[in-house]
C-alpha positions, -999 to +999 in steps of 0.1 A: +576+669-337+580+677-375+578+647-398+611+635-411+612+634-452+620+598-464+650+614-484+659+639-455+695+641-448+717+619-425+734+635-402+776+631-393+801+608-410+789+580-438+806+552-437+836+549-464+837+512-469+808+510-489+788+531-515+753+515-503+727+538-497+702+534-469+670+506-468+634+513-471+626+506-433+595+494-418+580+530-400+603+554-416+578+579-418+578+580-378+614+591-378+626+622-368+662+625-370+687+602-384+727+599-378+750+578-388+762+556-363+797+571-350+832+555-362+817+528-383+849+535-405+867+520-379+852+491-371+829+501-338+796+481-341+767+502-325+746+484-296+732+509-268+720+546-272+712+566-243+700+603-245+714+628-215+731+657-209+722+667-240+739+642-261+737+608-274+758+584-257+765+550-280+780+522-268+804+503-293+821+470-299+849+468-323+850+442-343+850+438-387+847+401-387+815+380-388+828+358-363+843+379-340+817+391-314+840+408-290+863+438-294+873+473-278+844+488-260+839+526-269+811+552-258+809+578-279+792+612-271+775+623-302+756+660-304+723+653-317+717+682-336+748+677-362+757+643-354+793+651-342+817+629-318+819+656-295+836+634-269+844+597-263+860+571-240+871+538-234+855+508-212+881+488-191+893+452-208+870+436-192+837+447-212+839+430-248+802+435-262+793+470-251+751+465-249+728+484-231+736+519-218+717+540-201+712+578-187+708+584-150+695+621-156+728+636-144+762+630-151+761+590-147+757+563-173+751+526-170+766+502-199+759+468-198+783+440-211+769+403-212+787+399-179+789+431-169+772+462-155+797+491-154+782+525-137+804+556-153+811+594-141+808+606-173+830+639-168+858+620-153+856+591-182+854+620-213+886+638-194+904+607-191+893+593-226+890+563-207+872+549-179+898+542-149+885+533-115+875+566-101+856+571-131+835+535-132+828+511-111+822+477-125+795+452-106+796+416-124+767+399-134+761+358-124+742+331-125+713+336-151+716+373-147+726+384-178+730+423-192+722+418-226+700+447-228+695+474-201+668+503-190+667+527-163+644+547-147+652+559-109+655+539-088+649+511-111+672+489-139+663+462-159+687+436-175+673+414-203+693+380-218+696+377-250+681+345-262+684+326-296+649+318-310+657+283-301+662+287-270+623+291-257+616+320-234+636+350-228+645+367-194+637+403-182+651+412-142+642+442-122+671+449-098+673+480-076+695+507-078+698+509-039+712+470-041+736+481-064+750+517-054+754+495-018+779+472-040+793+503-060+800+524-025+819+491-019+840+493-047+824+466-070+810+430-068+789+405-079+752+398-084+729+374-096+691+367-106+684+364-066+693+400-060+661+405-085+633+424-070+608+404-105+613+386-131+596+382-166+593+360-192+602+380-226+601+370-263+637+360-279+657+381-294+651+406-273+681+435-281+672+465-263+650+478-237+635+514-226+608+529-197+586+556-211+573+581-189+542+564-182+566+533-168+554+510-194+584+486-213+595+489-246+617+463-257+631+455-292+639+422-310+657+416-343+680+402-366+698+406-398+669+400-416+639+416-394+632+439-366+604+449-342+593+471-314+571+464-286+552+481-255+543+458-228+525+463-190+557+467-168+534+448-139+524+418-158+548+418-191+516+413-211+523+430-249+502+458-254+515+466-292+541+455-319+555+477-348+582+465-374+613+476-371+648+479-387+659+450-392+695+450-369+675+474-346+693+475-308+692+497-280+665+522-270+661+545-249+635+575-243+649+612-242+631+641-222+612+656-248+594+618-256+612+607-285+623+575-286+658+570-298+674+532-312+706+520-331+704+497-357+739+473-362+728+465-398+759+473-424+784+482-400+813+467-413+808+434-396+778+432-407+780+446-440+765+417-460+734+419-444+706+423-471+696+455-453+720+485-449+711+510-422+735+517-395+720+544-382+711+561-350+676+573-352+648+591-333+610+579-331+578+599-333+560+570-311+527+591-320+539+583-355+546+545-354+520+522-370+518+490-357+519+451-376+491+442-393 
């Protein structure tokens, strides 16, 4: 993959209720493409990036307000070579904090909600503009089962809690996709952390989570102030490797060709005052990355 100049171009629509320019990020020189995160204008609060089909999918929250940490849930489809909304729709009322999502190789999605795990024909959500019942099925999430963050591989998720840094020890759960297509052919339901195949202890703040080809974990950790990226052993959670991040940084998720894409939150309009400004969707050269000192 071609390196990406520091002063390249961002691709779709800037923002329009600021006139701050984009951070110096940690590992910028190991990005490849860079897009501005879709409808910040109006107020949607990027959290999950999936790649598929294709496209970008980015699960949304909206919400201008500090406080406010629920809103409309939105997926938008975004083409990756322009960075155009070339489709979008909505999540049922029940989904507040859009988080995770995640590409099933075909026409499906996951997005995860705190409480939620909604499973999403894609086709029938983008003709609706909305995702009815025949479109997504919605499984909720109990106990200590949380869906803060979400990856996918076949057969295979993964839902991570978010945990404040206070808090001690975050929470990662694998869950099988047979458990919860038997629940979906059902028509929806409920699980919790007992319905977990493994379980792993995980640092705090985790935000997002991916499986690379090799089935290793990447998982990401941040806030306003910082960000990081880190690899670890999928069999014994052990880190392997930590690189700085955006600071903000969310959601990633591998794409076919072995990038890594990942949405940062920082200087949406929520989060404007953030010392860092880069809501951004944007695609890692993992060859590229260099890790913390």
């Amino acid at each position: 993959m071609a390196a990406f100049p520091a002063d390249g171009p961002v691709l779709g629509d800037a923002p329009g209720y600021t006139t701050r320019t984009l951070s110096d990020v940690p590992n910028a020189q190991a990005m490849r493409v860079r897009i501005w995160s879709p409808r910040l204008s109006d107020g949607y609060v990027p959290q999950g990036v999936a790649a598929g089909d294709g496209y970008l999918w980015v699960a949304t929250y909206r919400s201008v307000d500090p406080r406010q940490n629920k809103g409309q849930c939105r997926v938008f489809q975004v083409d990756p070579t322009d960075g155009a909304v070339a489709g979008q729709f909505d999540l049922p009322a029940s989904c507040g904090h859009a988080g995770g999502i995640a590409h099933t190789g075909d026409r499906y999605l996951y997005v995860a909600d705190t409480r939620r795990l909604f499973r999403i024909d894609t086709q029938a959500a983008l003709a609706l503009g909305r995702c009815e019942p025949l479109a997504c099925t919605e499984v909720a999430l109990n106990g200590t089962l949380r869906g803060s963050a979400l990856a996918y591989r076949p057969g295979i998720l993964w839902l991570a809690a978010y945990t404040p840094s206070a808090n001690g020890t975050g929470r990662l759960w694998q869950v099988s996709e047979d458990r919860l297509m038997a629940l979906i052919a059902g028509g929806g339901g409920a699980i919790d952390e007992r319905a977990a195949d493994r379980e792993l202890p995980i640092a705090t703040q985790t935000q997002g989570a991916a499986v690379a080809a090799d089935g290793s974990l990447w998982l990401t950790q941040s806030n306003g102030r910082s960000g990081q990226l880190q690899n670890l052993d999928a069999r014994t959670g052990r880190m392997l490797t930590t690189w700085p991040m955006p600071a903000g940084i969310e959601d990633i998720e591998f794409a076919p060709d072995g990038r890594l894409w990942a949405v940062s939150e920082a200087g949406s309009q929520r989060w404007n005052a953030w010392p860092s400004f880069f809501p951004v969707v944007f695609a890692l050269d993992v060859g590229a990355l260099q890790p913390r000192p």
